[in-house]
MDTraj code that builds the backbone (N, CA, C; nanometers):
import mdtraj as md
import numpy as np

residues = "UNK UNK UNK UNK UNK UNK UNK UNK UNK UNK UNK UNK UNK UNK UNK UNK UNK UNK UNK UNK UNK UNK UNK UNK UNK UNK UNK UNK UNK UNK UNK UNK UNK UNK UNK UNK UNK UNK UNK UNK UNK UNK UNK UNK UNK UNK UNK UNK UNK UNK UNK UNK UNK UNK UNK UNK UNK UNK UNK UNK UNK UNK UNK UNK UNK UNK UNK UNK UNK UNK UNK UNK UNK UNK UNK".split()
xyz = np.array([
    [6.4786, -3.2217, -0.8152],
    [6.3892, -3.3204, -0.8728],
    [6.3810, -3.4402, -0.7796],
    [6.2445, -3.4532, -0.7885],
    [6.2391, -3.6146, -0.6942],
    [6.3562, -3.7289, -0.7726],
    [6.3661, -3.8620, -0.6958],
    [6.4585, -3.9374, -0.7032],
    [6.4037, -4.0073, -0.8637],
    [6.2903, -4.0033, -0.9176],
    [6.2741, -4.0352, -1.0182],
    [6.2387, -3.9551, -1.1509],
    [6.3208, -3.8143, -1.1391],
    [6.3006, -3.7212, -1.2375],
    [6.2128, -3.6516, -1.2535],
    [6.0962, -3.6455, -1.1606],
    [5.9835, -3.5344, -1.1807],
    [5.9808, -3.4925, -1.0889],
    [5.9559, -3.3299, -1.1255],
    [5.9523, -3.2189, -1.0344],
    [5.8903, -3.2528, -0.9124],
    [5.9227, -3.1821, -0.8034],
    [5.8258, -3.1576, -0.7068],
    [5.7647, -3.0658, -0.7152],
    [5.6438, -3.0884, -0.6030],
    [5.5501, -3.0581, -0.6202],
    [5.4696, -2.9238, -0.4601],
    [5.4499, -2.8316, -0.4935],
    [5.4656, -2.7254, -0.3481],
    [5.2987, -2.6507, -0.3698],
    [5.2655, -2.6549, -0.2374],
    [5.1763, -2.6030, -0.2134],
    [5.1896, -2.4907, -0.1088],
    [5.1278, -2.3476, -0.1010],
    [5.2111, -2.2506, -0.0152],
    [5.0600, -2.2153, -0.0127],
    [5.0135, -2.1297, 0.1165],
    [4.8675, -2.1240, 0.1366],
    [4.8713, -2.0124, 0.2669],
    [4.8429, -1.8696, 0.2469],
    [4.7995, -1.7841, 0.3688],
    [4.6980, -1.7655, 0.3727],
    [4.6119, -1.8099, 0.5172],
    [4.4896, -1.7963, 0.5610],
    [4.5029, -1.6157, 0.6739],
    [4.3607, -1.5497, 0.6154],
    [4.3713, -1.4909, 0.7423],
    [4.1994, -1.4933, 0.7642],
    [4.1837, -1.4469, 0.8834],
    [4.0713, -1.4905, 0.9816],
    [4.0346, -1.3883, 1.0935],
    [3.8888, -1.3449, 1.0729],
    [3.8882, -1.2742, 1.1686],
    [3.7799, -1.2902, 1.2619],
    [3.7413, -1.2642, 1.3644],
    [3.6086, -1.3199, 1.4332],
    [3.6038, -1.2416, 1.4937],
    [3.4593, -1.1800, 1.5593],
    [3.4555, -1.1045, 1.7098],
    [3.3202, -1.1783, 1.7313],
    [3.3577, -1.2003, 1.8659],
    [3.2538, -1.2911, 1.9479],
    [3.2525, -1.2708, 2.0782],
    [3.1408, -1.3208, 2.1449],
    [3.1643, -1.3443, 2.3229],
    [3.2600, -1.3596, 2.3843],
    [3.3199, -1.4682, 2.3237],
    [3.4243, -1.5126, 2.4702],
    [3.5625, -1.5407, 2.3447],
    [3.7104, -1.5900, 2.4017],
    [3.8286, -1.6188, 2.3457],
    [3.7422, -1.7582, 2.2859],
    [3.6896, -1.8531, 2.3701],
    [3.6089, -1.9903, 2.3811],
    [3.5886, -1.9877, 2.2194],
    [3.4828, -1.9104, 2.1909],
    [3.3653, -1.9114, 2.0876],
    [3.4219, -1.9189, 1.9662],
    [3.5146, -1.7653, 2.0068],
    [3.6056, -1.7527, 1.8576],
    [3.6483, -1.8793, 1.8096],
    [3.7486, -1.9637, 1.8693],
    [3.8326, -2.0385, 1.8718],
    [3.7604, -2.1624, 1.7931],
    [3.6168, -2.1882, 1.8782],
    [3.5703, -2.2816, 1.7718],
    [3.4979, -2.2214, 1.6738],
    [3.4571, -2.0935, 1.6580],
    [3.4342, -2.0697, 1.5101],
    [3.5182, -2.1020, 1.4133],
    [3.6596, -2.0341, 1.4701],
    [3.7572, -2.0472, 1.3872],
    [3.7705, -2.2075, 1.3321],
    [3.8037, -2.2969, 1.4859],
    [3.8085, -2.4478, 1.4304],
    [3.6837, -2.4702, 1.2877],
    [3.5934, -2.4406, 1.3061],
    [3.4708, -2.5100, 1.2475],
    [3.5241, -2.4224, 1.0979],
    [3.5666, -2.3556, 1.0802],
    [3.6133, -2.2675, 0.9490],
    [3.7140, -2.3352, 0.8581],
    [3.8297, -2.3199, 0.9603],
    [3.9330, -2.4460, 0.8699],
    [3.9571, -2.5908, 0.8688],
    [3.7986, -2.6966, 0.9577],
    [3.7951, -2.8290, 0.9090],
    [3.7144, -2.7504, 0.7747],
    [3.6078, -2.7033, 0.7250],
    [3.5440, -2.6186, 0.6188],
    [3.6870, -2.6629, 0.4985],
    [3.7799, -2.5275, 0.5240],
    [3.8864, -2.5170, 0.4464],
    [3.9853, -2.6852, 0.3949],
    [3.9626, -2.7424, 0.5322],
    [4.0629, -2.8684, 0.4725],
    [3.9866, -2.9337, 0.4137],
    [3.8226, -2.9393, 0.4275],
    [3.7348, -3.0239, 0.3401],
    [3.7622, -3.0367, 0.1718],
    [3.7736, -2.8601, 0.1525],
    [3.7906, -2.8141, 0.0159],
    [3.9198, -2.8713, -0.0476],
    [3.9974, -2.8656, 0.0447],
    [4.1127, -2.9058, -0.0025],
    [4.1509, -3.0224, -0.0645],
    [4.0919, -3.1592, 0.0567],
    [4.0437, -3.2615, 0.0136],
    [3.9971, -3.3034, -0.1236],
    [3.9084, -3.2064, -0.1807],
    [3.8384, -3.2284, -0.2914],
    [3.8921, -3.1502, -0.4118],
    [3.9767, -3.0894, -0.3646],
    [4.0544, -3.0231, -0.4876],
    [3.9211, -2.9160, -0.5510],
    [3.8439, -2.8203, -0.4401],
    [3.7718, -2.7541, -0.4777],
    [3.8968, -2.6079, -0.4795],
    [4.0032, -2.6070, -0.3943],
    [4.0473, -2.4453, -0.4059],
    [4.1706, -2.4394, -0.5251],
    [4.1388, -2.3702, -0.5870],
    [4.2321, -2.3225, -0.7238],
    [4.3320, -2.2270, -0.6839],
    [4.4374, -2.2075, -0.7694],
    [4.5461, -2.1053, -0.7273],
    [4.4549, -1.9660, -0.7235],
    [4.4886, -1.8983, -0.6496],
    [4.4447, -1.7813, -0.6353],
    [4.4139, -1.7104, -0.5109],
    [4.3482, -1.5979, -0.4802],
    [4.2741, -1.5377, -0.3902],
    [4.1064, -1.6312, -0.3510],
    [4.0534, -1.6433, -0.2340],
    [3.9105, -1.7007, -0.2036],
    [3.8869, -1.6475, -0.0803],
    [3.7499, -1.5703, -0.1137],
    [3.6826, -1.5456, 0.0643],
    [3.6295, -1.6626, 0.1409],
    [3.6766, -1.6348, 0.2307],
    [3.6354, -1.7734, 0.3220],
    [3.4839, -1.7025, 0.4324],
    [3.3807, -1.7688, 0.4313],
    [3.2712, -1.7701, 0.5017],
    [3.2430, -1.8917, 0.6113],
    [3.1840, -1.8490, 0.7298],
    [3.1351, -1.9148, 0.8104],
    [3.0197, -2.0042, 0.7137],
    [2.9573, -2.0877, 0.8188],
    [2.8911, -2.1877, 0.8342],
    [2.7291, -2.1617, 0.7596],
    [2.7071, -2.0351, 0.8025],
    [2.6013, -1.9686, 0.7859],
    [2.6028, -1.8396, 0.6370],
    [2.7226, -1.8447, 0.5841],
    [2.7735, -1.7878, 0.4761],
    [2.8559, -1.6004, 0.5107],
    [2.8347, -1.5483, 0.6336],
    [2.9245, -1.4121, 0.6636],
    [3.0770, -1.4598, 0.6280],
    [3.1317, -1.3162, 0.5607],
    [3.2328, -1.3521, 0.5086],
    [3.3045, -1.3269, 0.6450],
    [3.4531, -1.4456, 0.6432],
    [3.4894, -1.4166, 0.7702],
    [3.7207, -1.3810, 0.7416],
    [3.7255, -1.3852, 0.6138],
    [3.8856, -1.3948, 0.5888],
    [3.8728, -1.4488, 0.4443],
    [4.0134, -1.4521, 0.4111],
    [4.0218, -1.4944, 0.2959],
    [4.2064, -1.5643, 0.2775],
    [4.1881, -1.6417, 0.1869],
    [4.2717, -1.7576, 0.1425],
    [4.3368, -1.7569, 0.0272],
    [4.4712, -1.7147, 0.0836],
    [4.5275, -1.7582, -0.0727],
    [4.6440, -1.8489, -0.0858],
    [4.5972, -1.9342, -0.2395],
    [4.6777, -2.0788, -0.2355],
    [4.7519, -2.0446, -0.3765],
    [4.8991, -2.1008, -0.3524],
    [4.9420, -2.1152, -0.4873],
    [5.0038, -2.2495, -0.4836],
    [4.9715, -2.3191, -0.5765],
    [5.0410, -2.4772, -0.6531],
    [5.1831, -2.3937, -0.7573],
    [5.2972, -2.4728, -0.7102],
    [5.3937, -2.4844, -0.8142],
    [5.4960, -2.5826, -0.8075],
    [5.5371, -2.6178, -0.8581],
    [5.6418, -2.7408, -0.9206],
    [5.7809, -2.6442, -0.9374],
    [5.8865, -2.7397, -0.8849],
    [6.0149, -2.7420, -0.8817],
    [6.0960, -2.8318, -0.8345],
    [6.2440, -2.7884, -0.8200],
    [6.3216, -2.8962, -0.7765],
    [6.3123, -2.9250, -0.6268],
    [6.3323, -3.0260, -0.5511],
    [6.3393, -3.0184, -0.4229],
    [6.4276, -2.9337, -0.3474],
    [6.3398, -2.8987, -0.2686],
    [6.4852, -2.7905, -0.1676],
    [6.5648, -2.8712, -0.0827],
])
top = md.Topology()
chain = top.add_chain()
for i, resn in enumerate(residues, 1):
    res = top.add_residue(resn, chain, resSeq=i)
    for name in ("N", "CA", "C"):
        top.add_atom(name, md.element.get_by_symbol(name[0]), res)
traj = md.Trajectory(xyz[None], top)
């Protein structure tokens, strides 16, 4: 427990990602441009516990995300 009696608080999150493109280059910023995308959501408390397909820019599905929220004591 935090120092003032309430749980902590854990967020655990596997991304996977896949791309085929031209060059190592391209991928790399697809990829970048995917997970500022992902931290946007995050930001806004748009991703819920669960499974989510993650899509490019242009909407092709490109991976998928899964987040779980849970509360406990501190490790």
């Amino acid at each position: 427990m935090g120092s003032d009696g309430e749980l902590t608080q854990y967020l655990a999150c596997d991304v996977q990602l896949q791309f085929t493109g031209p060059t190592a280059a391209v991928n790399n910023r697809w990829a970048a441009d995917v997970l500022r995308a992902l931290a946007d959501r995050f930001e806004i408390d748009e991703l819920d516990e669960g499974h989510h397909e993650v899509t490019d820019r242009v909407g092709k599905p490109v991976g998928f995300i899964y987040v779980d929220y849970s509360e406990g004591e501190e490790l």
